[in-house]
N, C-alpha and C positions, 0 to 999 in steps of 0.2 A: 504494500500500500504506500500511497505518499504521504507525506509527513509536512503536515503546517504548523505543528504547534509542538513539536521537538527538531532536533536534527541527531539524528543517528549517524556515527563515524567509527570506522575498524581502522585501529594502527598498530603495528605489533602485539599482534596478538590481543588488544586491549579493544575493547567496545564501549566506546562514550556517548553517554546518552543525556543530549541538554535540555530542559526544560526551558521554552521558548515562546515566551510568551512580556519577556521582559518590561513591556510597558505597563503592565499590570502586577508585578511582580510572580511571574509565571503562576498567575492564579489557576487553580484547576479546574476544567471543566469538563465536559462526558467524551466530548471529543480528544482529549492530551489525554483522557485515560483512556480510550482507544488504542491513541495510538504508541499511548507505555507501553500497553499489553501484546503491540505485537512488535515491537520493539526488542523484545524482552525474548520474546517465543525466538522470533530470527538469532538474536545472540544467543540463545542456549543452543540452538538448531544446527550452529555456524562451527565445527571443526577447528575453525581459523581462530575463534575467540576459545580466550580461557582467562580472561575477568572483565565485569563489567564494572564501570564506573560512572555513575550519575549524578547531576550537576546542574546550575540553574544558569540559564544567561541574565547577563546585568548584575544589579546589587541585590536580588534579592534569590532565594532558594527555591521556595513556592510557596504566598501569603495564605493558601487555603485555598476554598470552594471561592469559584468567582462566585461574586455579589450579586450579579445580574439573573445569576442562574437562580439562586436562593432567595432575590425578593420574588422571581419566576415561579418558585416552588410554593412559597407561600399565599402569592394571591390566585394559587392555581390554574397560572397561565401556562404552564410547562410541569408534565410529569416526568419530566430528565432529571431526576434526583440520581446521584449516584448510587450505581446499583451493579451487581454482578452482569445483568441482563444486559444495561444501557453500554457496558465500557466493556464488554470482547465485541472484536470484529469477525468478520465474517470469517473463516478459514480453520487454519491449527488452532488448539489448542495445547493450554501449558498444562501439564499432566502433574497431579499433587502426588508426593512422594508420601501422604500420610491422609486418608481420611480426613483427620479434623483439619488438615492445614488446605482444605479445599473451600477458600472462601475469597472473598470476594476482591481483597485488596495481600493476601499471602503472596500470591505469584512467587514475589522476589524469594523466596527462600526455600520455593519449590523448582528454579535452573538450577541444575548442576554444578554450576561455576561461581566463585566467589562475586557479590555485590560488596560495592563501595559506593556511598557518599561522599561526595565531594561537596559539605553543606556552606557554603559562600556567604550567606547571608541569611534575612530575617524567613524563618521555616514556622509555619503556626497550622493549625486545623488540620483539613483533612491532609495538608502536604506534611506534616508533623506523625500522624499518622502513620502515613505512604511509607515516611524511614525510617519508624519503628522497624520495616521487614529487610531491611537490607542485613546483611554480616556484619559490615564494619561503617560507621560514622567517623570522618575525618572533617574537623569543622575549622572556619577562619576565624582570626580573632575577632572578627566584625560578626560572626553569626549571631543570633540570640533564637530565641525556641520558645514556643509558648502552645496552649492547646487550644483555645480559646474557647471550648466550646458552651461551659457555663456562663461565660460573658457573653454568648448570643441565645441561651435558652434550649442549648441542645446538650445534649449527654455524649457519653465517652465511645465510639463512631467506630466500627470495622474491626471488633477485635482490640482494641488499643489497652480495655482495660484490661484484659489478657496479656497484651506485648508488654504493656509498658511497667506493670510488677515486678516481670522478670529482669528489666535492663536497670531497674534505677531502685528495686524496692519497693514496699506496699506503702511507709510511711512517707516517701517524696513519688512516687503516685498520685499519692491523697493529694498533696499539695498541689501539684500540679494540675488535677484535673480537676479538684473542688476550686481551688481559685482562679485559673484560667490568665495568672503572669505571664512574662514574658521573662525568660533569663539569659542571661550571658553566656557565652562559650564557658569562662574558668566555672562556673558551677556547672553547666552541664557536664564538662568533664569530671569536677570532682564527684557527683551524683554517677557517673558511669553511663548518662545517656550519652553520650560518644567516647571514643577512644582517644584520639589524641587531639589537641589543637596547634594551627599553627599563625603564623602570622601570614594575614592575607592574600601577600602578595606571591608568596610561598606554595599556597595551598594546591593548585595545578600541581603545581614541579614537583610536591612531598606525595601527594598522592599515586603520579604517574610512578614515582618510585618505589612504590607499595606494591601496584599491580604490579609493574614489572620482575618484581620480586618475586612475586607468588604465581607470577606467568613462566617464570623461567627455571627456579629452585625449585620449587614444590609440583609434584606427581598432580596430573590433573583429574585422575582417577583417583586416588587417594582423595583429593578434594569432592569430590563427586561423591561418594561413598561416605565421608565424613560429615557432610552437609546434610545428607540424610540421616543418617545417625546422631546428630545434635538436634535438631529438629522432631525428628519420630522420635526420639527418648523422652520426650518430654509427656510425652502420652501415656508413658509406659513404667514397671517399677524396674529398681535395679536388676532381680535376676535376668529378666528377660533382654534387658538392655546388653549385661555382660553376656548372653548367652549369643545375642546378634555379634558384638563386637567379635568375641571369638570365632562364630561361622566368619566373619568378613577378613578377618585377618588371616586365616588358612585360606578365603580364597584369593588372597592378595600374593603370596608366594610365587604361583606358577607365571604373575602376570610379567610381560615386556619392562613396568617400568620398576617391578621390584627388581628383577634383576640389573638394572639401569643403573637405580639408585644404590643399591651394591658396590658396583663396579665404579661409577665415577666416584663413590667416598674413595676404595681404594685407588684409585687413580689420580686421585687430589685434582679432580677438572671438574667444572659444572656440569650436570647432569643435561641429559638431552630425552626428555619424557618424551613418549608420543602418546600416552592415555588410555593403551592398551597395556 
C-alpha cells in the first residue's frame, strides 16, 4: 500500500518507520494506524530487516488520537473510533505468537524482530499507549510522556493498564493514569518507562547504534524465539515457562547460527547469523 501519513525506509538491515504527520504533532488517526499495521506486517515479512525502529517526524513523537476524529466520535458524526476493525488493511495479517497478545494495538511485540523507539518528543494518549508495545524505548532529552486520558474523561485504552504495571509498577501506574501529567524523560527513565535517554541531538545516531548492534551480534533466530518466550511467559506459571525454555534450547543446537555463534567466539570475529 502507499503510505501518506508515515514513511517507511530499509537501510542495513534496519526498518525505520516515521510517524508523519508533523504539523499536528503526528497525531493518530484510523488511517496512520492503517498504515502502522502494514508497515509492521512488511518488516517482519522482509528477510532483509532484522530490527525495526520507530520515530516521529518534527518535534513531536505522536500527541494522541487526533482531535478532529474525537470531537467526530463524540457528536457522532464519524464511527472511526479506533478499533481492531477500522486500522488492518486489506491483505496479510500479523499472526499473534500468544492468544491473549491478539489485540488490537499488541502487533509490535507479536514481529519476530526487535522494536525500538526512537521517542523524540512530547508522546501522550493513544500514541503513549502505541509504545507501551515496543521492546525497547530510547527517548530525547526533550521527550516528556503523559496518558492523558483522565484529563479528557476516558479511561486507560488498549490494554495499557495491563502494559503499563508491568514497565513502570502498579504504584507509578496509579499515578500516571489517575492523574493524566505529563513527565520528563529523567523520571520516565528513573520509573523504567524507557530504557535509556539521551540528548536530542544524539538520539538518531545512539539509537541506529543499538539496532545495529543487535542487527549484526545477536542471532536473529534467537531473537525471534526469545521474543516469544518473554511475551507468552507472561501468561503462563514458571514450570511451564522453564519447560518451553528447555524444548527451545535443544532445539537451538542443531540450528546454522548456533553453530555460527560457536565458531566466530572461537575465532574472535563477529559473527555472521543468517536466522536459520
Amino acid at each position: 500500500m502507499a503510505y501518506e501519513q508515515i514513511i517507511y525506509d530499509v537501510r542495513d538491515a534496519i526498518a525505520t518507520i516515521t510517524l508523519n504527520r508533523p504539523a499536528r504533532l503526528n497525531a493518530w488517526t484510523p488511517q496512520m494506524g492503517r498504515e502502522l499495521y502494514e508497515a509492521f506486517r512488511r518488516a517482519g515479512d522482509d528477510d532483509g530487516v532484522r530490527v525495526i525502529v520507530v520515530t516521529g517526524a518534527g518535534r513531536g513523537f505522536c500527541a494522541g488520537a487526533d482531535m478532529d476524529n474525537l470531537r467526530g466520535i463524540q457528536s457522532g458524526a464519524t464511527d472511526d473510533a479506533p478499533s481492531r476493525s477500522s486500522e488492518r488493511p486489506a491483505g496479510g495479517e500479523i499472526r499473534p505468537t500468544h492468544p491473549a497478545l491478539a489485540t488490537a494495538y499488541a502487533y509490535p511485540v507479536n514481529v519476530p524482530k526487535p522494536v525500538i523507539g526512537a521517542i523524540n518528543g512530547p508522546v501522550a494518549g493513544l500514541g503513549f499507549t502505541y509504545m507501551l508495545y515496543y521492546d525497547l524505548r530510547i527517548a530525547s532529552d526533550r521527550a516528556r510522556f503523559g496518558t492523558a486520558f483522565a484529563r479528557r474523561g476516558l479511561v486507560a485504552e488498549h490494554g495499557s493498564s495491563w502494559m503499563l504495571p508491568r514497565l513502570v509498577g502498579m504504584a507509578n501506574a496509579c499515578d500516571l493514569l489517575f492523574s493524566g501529567r505529563m513527565i520528563d524523560a529523567p523520571e520516565a527513565l528513573a520509573m523504567g518507562l524507557v530504557n535509556r535517554v539521551v540528548p536530542h541531538d544524539e538520539l538518531l545516531s545512539h539509537v541506529y547504534d543499538v539496532a545495529t548492534e543487535l542487527a549484526t551480534l545477536s542471532s536473529p533466530r534467537a531473537i525471534a524465539v526469545m521474543k516469544r518466550m518473554l511475551y507468552g511467559h507472561q501468561f503462563t506459571d514458571l514450570a511451564t515457562a522453564t519447560a518451553d525454555a528447555d524444548a527451545e534450547m535443544l532445539a537451538s543446537f542443531p540450528t546454522e547460527d548456533f553453530r555460527e555463534g560457536v565458531k566466530s567466539f572461537l575465532e574472535r570475529r563477529p559473527p555472521r547469523f543468517t536466522g536459520r
